[in-house]
C-alpha positions as CSV (number, residue, x, y, z in Angstrom):
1,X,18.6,16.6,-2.9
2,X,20.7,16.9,-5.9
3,X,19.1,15.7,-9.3
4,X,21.5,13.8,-11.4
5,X,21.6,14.4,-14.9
6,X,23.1,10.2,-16.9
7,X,21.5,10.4,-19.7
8,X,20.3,13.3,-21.6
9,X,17.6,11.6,-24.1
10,X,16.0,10.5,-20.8
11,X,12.9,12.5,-19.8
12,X,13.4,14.8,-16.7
13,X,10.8,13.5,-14.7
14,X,12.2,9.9,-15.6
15,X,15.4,10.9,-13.3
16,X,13.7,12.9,-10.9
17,X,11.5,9.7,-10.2
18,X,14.6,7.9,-10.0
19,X,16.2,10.2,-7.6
20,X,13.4,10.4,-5.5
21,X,13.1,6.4,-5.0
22,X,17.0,6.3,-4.1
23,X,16.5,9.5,-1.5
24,X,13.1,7.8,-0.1
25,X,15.0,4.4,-0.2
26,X,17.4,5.4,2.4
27,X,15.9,8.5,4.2
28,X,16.0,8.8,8.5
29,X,12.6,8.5,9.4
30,X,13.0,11.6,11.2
31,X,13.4,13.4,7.6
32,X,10.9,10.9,6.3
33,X,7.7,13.0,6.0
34,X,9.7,16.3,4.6
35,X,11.1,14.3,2.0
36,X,7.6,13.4,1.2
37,X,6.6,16.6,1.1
38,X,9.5,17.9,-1.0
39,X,8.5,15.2,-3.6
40,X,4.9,16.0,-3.5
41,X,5.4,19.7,-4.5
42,X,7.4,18.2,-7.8
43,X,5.6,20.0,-10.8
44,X,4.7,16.2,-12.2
45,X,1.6,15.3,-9.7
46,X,1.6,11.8,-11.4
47,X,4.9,11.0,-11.0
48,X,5.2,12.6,-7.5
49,X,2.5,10.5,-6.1
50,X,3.7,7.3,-7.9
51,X,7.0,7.9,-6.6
52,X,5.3,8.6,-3.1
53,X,3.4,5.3,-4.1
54,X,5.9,3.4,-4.3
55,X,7.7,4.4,-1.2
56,X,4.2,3.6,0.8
57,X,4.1,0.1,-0.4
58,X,7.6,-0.7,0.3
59,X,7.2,1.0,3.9
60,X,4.0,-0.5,5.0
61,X,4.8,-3.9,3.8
62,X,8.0,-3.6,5.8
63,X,6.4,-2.9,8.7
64,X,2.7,-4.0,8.4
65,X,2.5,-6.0,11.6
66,X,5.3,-4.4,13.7
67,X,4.7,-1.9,16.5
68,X,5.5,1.3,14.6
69,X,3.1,0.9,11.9
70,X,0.5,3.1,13.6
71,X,2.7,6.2,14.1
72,X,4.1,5.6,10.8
73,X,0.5,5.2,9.2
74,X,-0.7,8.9,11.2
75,X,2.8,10.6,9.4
76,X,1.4,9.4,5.7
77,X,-1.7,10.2,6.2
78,X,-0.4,13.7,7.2
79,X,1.5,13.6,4.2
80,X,-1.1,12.7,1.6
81,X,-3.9,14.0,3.5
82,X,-5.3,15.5,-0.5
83,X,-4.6,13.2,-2.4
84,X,-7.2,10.5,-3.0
85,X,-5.3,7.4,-4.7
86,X,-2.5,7.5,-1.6
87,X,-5.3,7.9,1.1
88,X,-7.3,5.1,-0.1
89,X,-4.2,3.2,-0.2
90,X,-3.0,3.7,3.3
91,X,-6.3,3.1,4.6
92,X,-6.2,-0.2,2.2
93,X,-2.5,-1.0,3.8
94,X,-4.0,-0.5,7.2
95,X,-6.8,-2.5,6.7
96,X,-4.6,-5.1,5.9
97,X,-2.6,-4.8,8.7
98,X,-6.3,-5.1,11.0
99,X,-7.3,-8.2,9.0
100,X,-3.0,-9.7,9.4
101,X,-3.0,-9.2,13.7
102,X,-7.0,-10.5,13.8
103,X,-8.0,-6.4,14.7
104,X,-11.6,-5.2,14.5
105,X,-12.5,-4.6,10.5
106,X,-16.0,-4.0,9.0
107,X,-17.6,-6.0,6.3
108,X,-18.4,-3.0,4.4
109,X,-14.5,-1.7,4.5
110,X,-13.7,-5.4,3.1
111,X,-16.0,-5.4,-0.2
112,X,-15.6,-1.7,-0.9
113,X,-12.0,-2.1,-0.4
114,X,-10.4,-2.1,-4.3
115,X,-9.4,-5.0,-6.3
116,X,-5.9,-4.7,-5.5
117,X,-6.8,-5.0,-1.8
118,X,-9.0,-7.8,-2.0
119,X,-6.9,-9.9,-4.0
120,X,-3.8,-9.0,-1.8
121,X,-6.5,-10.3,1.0
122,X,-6.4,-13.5,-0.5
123,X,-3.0,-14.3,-1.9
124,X,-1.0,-13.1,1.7
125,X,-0.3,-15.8,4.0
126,X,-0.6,-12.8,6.6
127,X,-3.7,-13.2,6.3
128,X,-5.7,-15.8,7.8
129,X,-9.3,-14.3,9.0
130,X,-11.8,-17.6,7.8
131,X,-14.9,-14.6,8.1
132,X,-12.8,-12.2,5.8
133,X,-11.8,-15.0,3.7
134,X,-15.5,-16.8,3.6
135,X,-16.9,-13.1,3.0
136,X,-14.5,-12.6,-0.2
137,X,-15.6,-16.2,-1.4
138,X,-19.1,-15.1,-1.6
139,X,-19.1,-11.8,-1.8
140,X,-15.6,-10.5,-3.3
141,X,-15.8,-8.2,-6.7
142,X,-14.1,-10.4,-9.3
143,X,-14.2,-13.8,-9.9
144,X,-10.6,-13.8,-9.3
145,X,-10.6,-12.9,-6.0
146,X,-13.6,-15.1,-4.9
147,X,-12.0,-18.3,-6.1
148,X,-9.1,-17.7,-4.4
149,X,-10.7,-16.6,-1.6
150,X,-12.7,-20.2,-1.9
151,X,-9.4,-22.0,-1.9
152,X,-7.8,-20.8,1.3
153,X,-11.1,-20.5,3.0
154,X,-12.0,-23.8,2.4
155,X,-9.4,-26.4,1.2
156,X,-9.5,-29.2,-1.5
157,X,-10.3,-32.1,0.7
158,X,-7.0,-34.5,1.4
159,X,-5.1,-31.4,1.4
């Protein structure tokens, strides 16, 4: 991967991040996890693992409910397997992706789940567990997230 060089007022990590997006944005999956890799030995953790971020989200959302999620899901977590923030959001995405095809989840893996994941719980139309839902109404961490919980999980009557 070449590292193109626009604008030289521009911080270097700035264009590396974007180069990485644009190389993750259209890798093979077959080159998929050494690209990761490649990106994850940049000398800028924080931008490596937002850039590696970024590429999770987009990937699992893509694929959440479709049939190669799982082998995709064991690759990242290969991939990140040190690095705490993209561990804990894999697990989150695969969580989600229990909670989306009506899988086995745990109550506890719900409420301990972060804030993004619980309010991505509620505002997904993937989602449509009545327990997870109920469970986030009463229980959920922010107010935020346990009204809206309350609205899907039980609607305004005449609605």
């Amino acid at each position: 991967m070449t590292i193109s060089h626009i604008d030289d007022d521009e911080p270097p990590e700035h264009r590396r991040y974007a180069e990485y997006l644009r190389a993750l944005g259209s890798v093979a999956e077959t080159d998929e996890a050494g690209l990761l890799a490649v990106v994850l030995r940049d000398e800028d953790q924080g931008m490596a693992e937002a850039a590696v971020n970024q590429h999770l989200e987009r990937r699992a959302a893509e694929q959440l409910t479709g049939p190669g999620f799982p082998g995709w899901a064991v690759m990242m977590a290969t991939v990140v397997d040190n690095r705490a923030f993209l561990v804990r959001r894999l697990r989150e995405w695969t969580l989600l992706r229990s909670l989306a095809l009506d899988e086995p989840w745990s109550e506890e893996e719900l409420l301990t789940a972060s804030d993004w994941f619980q309010r991505t719980v509620t505002t997904t139309l993937l989602v449509t567990s009545p327990a997870a839902l109920r469970l986030l109404a009463e229980r959920g961490r922010t107010r935020r997230v346990r009204n809206a919980a309350s609205r899907r999980s039980c609607p305004p009557r005449g609605a």
